[in-house]
N, C-alpha and C positions, 0 to 999 in steps of 0.2 A: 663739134663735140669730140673731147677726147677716146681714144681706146679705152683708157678704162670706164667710161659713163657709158659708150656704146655696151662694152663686156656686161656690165650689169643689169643692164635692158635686156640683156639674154641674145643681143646682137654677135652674130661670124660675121666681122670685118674682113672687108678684102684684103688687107695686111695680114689679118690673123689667118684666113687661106691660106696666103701664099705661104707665112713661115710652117703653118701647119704640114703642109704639102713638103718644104724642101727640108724641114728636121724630119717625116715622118712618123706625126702626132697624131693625135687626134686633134682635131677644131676645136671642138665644145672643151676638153679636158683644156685645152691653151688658152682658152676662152673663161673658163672658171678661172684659170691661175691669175690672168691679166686683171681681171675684178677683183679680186683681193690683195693684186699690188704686188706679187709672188713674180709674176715676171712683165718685164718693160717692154714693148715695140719701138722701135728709132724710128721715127718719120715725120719730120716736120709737115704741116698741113701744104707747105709753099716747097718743100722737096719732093717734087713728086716725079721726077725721072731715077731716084734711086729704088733701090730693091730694100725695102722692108729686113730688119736684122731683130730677133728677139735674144734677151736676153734673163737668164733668171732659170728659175724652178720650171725642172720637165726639159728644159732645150740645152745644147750642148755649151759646152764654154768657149765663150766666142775671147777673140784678142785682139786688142789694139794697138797699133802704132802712130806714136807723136813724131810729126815733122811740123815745120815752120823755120823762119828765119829768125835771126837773132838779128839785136842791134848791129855786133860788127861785122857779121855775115850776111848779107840782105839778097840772093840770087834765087828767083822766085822760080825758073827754070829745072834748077837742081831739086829744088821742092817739090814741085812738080814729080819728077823723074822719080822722087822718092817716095811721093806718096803711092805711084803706080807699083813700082817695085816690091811694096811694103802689101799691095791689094793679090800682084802676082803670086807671092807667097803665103797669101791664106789670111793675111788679116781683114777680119771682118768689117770693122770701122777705122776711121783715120781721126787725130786729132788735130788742129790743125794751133799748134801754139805762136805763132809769130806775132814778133815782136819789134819787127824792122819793119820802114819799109810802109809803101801807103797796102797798111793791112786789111779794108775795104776789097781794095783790088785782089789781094791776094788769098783772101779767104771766098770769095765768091770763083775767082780760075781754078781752085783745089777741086773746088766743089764739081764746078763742072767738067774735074776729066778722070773723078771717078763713079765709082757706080755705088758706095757703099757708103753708107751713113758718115757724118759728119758731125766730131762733135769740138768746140770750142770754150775757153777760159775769158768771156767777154773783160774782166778785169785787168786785164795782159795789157785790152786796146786803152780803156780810159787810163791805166797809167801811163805807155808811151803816149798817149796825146799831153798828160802833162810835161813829161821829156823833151817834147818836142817843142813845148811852146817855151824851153827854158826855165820852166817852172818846178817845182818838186812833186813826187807820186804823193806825198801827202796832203796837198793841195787842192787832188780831188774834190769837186761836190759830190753830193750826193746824186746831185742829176747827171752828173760825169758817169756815175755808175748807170745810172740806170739807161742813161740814151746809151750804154754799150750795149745792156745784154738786150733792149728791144730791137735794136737795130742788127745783134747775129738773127733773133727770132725771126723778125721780118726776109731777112738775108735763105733762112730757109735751112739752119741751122737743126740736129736733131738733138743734140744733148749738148746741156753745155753743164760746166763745174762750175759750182757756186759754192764759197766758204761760209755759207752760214752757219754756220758751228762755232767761228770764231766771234766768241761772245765779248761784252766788257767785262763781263764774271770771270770769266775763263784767263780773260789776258791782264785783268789784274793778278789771278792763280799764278801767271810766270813770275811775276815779279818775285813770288818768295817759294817757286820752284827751282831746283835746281838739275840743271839739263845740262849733256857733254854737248851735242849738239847743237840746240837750240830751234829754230823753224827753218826747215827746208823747203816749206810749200811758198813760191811764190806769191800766187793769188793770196794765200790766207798771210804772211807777211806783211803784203801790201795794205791788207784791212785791220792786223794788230799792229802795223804803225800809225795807220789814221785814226783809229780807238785810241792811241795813249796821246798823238798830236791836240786830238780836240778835245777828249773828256766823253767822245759820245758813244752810244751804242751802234754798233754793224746796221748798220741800212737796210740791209740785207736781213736781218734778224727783226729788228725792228720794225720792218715792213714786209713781212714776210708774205702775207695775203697778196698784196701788189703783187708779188715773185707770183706768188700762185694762180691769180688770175691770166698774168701774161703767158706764163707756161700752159694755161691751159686754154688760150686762146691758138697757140698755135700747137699744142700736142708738141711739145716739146718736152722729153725727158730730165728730169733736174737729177744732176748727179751729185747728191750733197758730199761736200769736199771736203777732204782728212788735211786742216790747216796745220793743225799739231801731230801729223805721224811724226814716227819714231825716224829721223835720220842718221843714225848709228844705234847700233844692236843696246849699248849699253840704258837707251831711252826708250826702248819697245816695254809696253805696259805701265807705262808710267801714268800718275794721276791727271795730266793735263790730255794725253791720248784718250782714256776713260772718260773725262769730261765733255769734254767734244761730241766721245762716241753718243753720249746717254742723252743730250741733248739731240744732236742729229735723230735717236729716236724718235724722240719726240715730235720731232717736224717731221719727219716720214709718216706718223699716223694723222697730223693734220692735213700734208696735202691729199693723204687716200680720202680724207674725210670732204675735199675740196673735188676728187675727181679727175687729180693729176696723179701722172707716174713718176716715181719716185727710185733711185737705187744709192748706195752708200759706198763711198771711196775707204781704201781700208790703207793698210799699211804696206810700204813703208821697208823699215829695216829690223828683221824678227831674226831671233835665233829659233833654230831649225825646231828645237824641239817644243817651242813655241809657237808655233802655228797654228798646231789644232784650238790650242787656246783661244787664240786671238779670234779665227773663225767663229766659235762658240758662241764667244761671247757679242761679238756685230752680229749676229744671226737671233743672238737673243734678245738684244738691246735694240732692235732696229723689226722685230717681228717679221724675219724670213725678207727682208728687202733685198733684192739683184744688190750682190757685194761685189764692188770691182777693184782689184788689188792693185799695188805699182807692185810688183816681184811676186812675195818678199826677198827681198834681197836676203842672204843667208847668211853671209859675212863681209865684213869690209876690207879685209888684205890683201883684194884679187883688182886691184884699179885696172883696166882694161879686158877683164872678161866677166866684166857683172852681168852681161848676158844668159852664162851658164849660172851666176847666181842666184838672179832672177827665175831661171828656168826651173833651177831646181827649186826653190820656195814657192814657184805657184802651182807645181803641180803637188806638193804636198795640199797646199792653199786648197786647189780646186777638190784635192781627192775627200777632204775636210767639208766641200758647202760652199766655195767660192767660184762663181759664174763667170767676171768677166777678168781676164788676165793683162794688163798692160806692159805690153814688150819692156823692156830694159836692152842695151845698146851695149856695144864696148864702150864706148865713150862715155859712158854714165859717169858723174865726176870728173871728165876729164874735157870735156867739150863738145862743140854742134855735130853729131855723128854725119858720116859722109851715105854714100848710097848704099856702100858694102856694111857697113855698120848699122843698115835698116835692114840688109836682108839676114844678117845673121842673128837681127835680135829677131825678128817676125819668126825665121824660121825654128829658135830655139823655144819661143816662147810658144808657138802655133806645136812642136814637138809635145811640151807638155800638156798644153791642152788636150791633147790626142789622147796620151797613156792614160789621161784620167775618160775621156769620150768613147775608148774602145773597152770599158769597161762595163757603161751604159748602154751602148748602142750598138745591136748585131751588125749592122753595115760598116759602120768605125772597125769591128774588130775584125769584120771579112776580110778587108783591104792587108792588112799583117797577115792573117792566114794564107790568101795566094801570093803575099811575098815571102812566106814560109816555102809553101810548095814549089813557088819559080826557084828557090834556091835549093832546096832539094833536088831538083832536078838540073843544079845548074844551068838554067834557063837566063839566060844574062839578058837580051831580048825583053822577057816579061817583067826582068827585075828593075829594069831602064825604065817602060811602061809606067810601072807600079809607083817610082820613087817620087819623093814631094821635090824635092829640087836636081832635076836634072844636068843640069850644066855640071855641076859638082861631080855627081855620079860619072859621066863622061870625063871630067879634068880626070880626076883619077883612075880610071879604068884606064885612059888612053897613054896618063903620062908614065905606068907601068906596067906593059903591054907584055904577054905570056902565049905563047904558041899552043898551049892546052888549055885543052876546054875552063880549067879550074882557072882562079886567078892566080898573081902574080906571087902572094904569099906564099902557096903552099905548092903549084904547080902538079908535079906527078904525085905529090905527099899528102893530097888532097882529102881531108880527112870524110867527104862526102861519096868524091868519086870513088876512093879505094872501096868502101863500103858496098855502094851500088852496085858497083862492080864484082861483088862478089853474090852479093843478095841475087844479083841477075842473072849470073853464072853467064859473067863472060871477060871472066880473068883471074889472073890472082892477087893480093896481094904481097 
């Protein structure tokens, strides 16, 4: 039985404890929100050495980051390393996108060396199996499709993205839209080229009940997937992103109505002062379903620091109504991000999560307040403690090193110390 059938029964799951306990909720209150589809638990029924992750209304904004191998990178080691690095630094779930590579193997070793939910793009696997067999991604069956996403389920999988949005309605719509752009979403690509190849409707759509029973045989989360975000600023709000969005509604009240959990992939690439908009209106069109954003990405001129792009659009995003945040990289646009390009997006994207979670939540905002106070007291010691990435805090302290208390900036100029120092009457300035 899924979390949500239990929740309705009036059932506190031991997931819904645990996250209860480690956000510092109530139970019953997380327990109402989960039965109306307001927030999601990750836990596949066959994961069951990971720790439970809620996401949605009432709990804080969690963030993910995507690793995986690519076809001309396939070193599953480095992956590894990445995804641990990417957990060290606060992300809550890991995606596991690869593409290279016998990806069986590789999405079950992810699995087991971390401790955090796990979610995957089964569509990635059936079109590298036609790659692989020299065939074209268009090629697919239908049963291509479907033996991917039973076989993440079985695997032990807790959320995977499924493009059912991308309809034959909709990808007829592109033909006499016009986009700078065009589709950035892989998976949903992959299924508006097999839609225009055959003539036929998404499988996925089409068969959408199938979807829903397997998800909810094994309580697996369906992240229904934005095939048509916006990828450049000038296509954010446009009629085929809307399209998508209003449908995607629509299937999120049918699986509530089935008893699966449900959340909605959002955009994409938005200008800034577009944001709140966009939240809006997925929040309205989708009836409060967990919205999980890529960024937004906030402008396109910055190719190697869309991380801080990213960072700044989703905490607009989150301060707006948006729950789950997905890291963005240096590399975004430019290629397979390395180890350092996983911690710098985790740790910019996990930053913004925060600004908007210390606003929520007195323990969130205690942790700044005694890293207020340790620097008021130039307490360097408790501000080491305090900081979310250490190493960092050390390169820098060490590699401009100051014989007084204050740092290296300001040294006896200290705009702290001179002060204290006078409030305490034990100097001048």
């Amino acid at each position: 039985m899924s979390q949500m059938e239990e929740a309705r029964k009036g059932v506190i799951t031991e997931e819904m404890k645990f996250v209860a306990e480690k956000e510092g909720i109530d139970p019953e209150k997380l327990r109402r929100s989960v039965a109306k589809g307001y927030t999601v638990i990750f836990r596949n029924v066959r994961h069951d050495w990971v720790k439970p992750v809620a996401v949605g209304m009432g709990v804080r904004v969690k963030v993910n980051a995507n690793i995986g191998t690519s076809r001309d990178i396939v070193d599953v080691e480095a992956e590894i390393e990445k995804a641990k690095i990417a957990v060290k630094y606060g992300a809550d779930t890991i995606m596991d996108l690869s593409t290279g590579g016998d990806l069986d193997a590789i999405r079950k070793r992810i699995m087991r060396a971390v401790d955090v939910p796990v979610g995957t793009v089964p569509i990635y696997q059936a079109a590298e199996e036609m790659l692989a067999k020299g065939k074209a991604i268009i090629e697919m069956s239908e049963d291509d499709m479907w033996n991917a996403v039973e076989k993440h389920f079985k695997d032990g999988v807790d959320y995977v993205t499924i493009h059912v949005g991308v309809t034959k309605e909709v990808v007829e719509k592109m033909k006499r839209t016009k986009r700078i752009v065009g589709m950035v979403s892989r998976g949903g690509t992959f299924l508006a080229a097999w839609i225009l190849h055959w003539g036929e409707e998404n499988p996925f759509y089409r068969n959408y009940d199938y979807l829903l029973e397997l998800a909810k045989e094994y309580d697996v989360v369906l992240s229904l997937g934005d095939g048509l975000r916006p990828g450049g600023l000038p296509d954010a709000g446009d009629e085929l992103q809307i399209a998508e969005l209003y449908t995607i509604g629509k299937l999120v009240k049918r699986a509530r109505d089935f008893g699966v959990q449900t959340m909605v992939e959002g955009p994409g690439h938005v200008p800034i002062d577009q944001i709140p908009m966009h939240i809006k209106i997925a929040k309205v069109a989708t009836d409060n379903a967990p919205f999980y954003v890529l960024g937004p990405i906030v402008t396109d001129i910055f190719p190697g620091y869309d991380h801080i792009a990213g960072a700044i659009g989703g905490a607009i995003a989150a301060m707006h109504g948006a729950d789950f945040l997905c890291y963005v990289t240096p590399a975004e646009h430019l290629g397979l991000p390395d180890k350092e390009h996983v911690r710098l997006g985790v740790i910019a994207t996990k930053l913004a999560a925060h600004a908007v979670n210390l606003t929520r939540f007195s323990e969130d905002y205690m942790k700044d307040y005694l890293m207020s106070l340790a620097r008021g007291f130039l307490d360097w010691t408790r501000q080491f403690e305090l900081a979310v990435d250490k190493e960092r805090f050390l390169e820098i302290r060490n590699k401009r090193p100051t014989s007084t208390e204050a740092c290296s900036m300001c040294g006896d100029l200290c705009a702290i110390k001179l002060i204290n120092s006078m409030l305490r009457g034990k100097g001048e300035v």
